[in-house]
N, C-alpha and C positions, 0 to 999 in steps of 0.2 A: 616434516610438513609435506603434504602429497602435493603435487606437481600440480598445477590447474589446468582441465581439460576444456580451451575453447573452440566453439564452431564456427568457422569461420564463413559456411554457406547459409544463404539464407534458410532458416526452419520454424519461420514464425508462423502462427494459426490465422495473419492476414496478410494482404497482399501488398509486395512492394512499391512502393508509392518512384514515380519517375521524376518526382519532382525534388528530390532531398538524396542528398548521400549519403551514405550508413559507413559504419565500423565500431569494432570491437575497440575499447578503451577499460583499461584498471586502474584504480588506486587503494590506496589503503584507509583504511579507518585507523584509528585512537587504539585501537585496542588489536592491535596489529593485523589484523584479518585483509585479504586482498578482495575486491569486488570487482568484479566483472557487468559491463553496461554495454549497450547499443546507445552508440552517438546517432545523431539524426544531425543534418544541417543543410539549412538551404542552399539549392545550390548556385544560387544567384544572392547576393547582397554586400551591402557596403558599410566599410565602417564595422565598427564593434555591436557586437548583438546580444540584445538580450536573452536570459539563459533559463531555461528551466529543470529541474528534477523531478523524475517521474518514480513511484512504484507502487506495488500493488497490486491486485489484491491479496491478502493475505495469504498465503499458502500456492500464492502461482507465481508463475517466473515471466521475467523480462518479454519474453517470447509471445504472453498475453496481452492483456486489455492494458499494461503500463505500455507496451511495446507500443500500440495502437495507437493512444495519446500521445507517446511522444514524437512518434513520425508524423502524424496529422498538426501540432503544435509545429514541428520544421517548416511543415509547406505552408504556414502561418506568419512565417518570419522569425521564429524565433530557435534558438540552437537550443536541440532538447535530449537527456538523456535517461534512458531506462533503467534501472540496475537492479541487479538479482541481491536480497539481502545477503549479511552474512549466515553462512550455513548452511546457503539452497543454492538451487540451482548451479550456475556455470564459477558464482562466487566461493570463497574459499572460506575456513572456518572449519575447525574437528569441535566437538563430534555432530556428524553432521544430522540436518532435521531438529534444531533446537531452535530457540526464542527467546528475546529478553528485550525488555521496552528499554532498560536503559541500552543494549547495544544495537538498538535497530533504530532508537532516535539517533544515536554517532551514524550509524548508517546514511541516513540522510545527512547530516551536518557535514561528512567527509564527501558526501556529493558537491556539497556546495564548496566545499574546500576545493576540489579539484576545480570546480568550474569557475571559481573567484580567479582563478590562475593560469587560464586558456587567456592566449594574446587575441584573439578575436570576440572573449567575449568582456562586456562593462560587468566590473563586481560588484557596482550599485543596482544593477538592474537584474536580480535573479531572484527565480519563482519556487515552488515547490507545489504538486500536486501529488496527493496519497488517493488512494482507489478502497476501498471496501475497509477492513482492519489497515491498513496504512492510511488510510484519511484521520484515523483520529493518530497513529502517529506522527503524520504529519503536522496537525494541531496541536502537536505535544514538541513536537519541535519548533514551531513558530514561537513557543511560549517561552523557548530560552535563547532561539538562532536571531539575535538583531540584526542579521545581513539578509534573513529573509524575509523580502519586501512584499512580496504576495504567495498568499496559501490559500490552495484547493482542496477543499476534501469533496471525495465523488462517493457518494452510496454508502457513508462512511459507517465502522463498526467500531465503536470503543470497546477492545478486545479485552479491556480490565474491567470492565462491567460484565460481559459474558461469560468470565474466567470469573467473576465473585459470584455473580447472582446467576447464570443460566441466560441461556432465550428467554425475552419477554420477562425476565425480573422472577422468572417461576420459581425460581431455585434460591429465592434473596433469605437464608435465615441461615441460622447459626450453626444449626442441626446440617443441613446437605452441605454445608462446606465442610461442617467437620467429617460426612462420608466422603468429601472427595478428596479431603486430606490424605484420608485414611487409605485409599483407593492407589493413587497418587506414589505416597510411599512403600507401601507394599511393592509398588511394583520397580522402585529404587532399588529393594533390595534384592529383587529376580534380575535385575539388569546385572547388576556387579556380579552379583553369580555365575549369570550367565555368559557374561563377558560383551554385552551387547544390547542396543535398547530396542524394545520394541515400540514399533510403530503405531500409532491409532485407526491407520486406516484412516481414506481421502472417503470423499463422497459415495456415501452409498454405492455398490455394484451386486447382481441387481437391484435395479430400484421397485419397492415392495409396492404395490396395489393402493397401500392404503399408505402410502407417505407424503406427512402435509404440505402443501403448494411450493414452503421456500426450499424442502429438499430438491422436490422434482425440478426449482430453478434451476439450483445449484447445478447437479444432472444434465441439463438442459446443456449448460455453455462445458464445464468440464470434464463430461464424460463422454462426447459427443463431437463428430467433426468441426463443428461450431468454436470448439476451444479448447480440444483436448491436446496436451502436448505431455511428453514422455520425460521430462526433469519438473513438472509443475506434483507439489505435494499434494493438491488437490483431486489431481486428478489420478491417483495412482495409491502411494500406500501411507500416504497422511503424514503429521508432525509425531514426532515421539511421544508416548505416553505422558510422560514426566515432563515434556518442556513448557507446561503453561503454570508452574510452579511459580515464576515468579510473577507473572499478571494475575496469579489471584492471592498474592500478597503486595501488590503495589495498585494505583488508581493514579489513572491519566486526568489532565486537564485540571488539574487542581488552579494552576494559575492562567487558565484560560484565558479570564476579563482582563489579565494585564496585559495582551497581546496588543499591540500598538501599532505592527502594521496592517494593511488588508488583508481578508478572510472571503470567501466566499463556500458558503454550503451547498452542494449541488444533494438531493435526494428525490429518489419515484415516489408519485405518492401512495401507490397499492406497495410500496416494497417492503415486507416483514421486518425489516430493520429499520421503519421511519425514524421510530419512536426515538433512535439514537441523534439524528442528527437533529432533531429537534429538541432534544433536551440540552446539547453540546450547543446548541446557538444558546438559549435561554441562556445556560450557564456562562457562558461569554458575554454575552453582553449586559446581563444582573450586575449592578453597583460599578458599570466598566465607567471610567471616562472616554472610550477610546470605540465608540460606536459607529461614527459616522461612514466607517468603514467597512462594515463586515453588512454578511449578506446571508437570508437561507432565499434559495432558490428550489420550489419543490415541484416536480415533473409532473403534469398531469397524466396520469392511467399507466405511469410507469414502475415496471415492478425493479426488483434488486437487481441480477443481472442486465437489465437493459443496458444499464451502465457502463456494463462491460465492456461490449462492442457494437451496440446500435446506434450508429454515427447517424440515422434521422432522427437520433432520441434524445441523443448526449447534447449539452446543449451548447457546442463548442464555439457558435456564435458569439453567446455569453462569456464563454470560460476567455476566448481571442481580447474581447472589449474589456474585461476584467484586466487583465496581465497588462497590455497594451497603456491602460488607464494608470496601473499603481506599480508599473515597474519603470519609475524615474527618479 
């Protein structure tokens, strides 16, 4: 097992808040892997504190817009931490640059583990908030985690939808998943060959003339001083070909509607990826008993990155009185 290389200065893509103290913090998950997080905590308060879990977006690291949330959520009152999944980032995990819903929902649950067991924080009172593809795993974890009391999803992407059917449902038939099967496995067997997997490639570089609005977002925050950082897969040379093998033979949110505690959906309403968080409420609260509780909140003239890190945009007002409300 390779040694875990942590940084211990700051090198986040926003700036250090004077109000909250940081540090590096690990535990493990279920399935042995060590995760590496930035604690946030105020640094004034009394008494036991409510806790939160941050991560997200999909293919970026702690260093990003989880980073961002969860230092802003400290100077909020509440003790919050970011964590780089298994496989990425500063976290541990061979072979690295892979994915799997069921080990990145333990991901989050082994957050909450840790943080049910910090002397400062109430284990009754902890949150979880997913950012982009970790907002619907985070709603995939609300659906089996009874200790967590309240869930975020921000700008959320049900990655087992995009991984069956494509962007925008284009790709939904029988025919293109069996090309991407096909696709897929071939290149299974160039990897064993070759002794090594290859990568998909992060966000376009350069960005072509004619690439539609949510690439050039994408672009926007992580190719760009804005929120490019040097271990985020997004912004560099992507997840491995072969690791989305298993989201497009598994589907999130099956038992969405029996989510019993609070929910709240955060999405923009220009952001190419509405259409997800809007179906992911419907389907939650379709035949639920357990509605009185859940929320979509949708941003006016906001596109998908907004999300990220435009703190006039995010609506952390909300997301504060949310937590604050259903973390008792």
């Amino acid at each position: 097992m390779k040694e875990l290389i942590i940084t211990n200065e700051w090198d986040k893509v926003f700036p250090k808040s004077d109000k909250v103290n940081h540090k590096k913090v690990t535990f493990n998950n279920h399935f042995g892997i060590t995760l590496v997080a930035d604690m946030y905590i105020p640094k004034e308060y009394e008494g036991k504190l409510s806790a939160i879990a941050v991560c997200g977006p999909f293919g970026a690291v702690k260093e990003q817009s989880s980073g961002l949330y969860a230092q802003e959520m400290a100077e909020r009152g509440f003790l919050a931490i970011a964590f780089d999944p298994s496989f990425t980032g500063e976290s541990g995990g061979e072979v690295r640059y892979m994915h799997s819903p069921d080990i990145n929902v333990e991901d989050f649950q082994a957050a909450v583990d840790y943080l049910s067991n910090l002397d400062n924080v109430d284990p009754e009172k902890i949150g979880i908030i997913g950012i982009c593809g970790w907002g619907g795993m985070a709603l995939q974890t609300a659906c089996i985690d009874t200790r967590i009391k309240a869930t975020v999803s921000s700008t959320m992407y049900d990655m087992s939808r995009v991984a069956g059917n494509g962007y925008f449902d284009e790709q939904d038939s029988e025919e293109d998943r069996f090309k991407a099967r096909i696709n897929i496995n071939k290149q299974r067997t160039e990897d064993f060959k070759n002794g090594e997997y290859k990568q998909g490639g992060g966000v376009v570089d350069p960005l072509p003339d004619d690439a539609p609005f949510f690439v050039k977002d994408y672009y926007d925050y992580y190719k760009t001083k804005r929120g490019y950082h040097k271990r985020s897969l997004n912004s560099n040379d992507g997840w491995n070909v072969t690791a989305g093998t298993s989201l497009m033979n598994t589907r999130l949110l099956h038992y969405s509607n029996e989510i019993r505690n609070a929910v709240l959906i955060i999405h923009g309403e220009k952001a190419h990826s509405c259409y997800m968080s809007r179906d992911a409420y419907s389907n939650m609260i379709k035949d639920s008993k357990y509605t009185d509780n859940k929320e979509l909140l949708i941003i006016p003239g906001a596109v998908h990155t907004d999300l990220y890190d435009k703190k006039d945009i995010i609506p952390f007002d909300k997301i504060d009185e949310f937590f604050k409300k259903n973390l008792i």
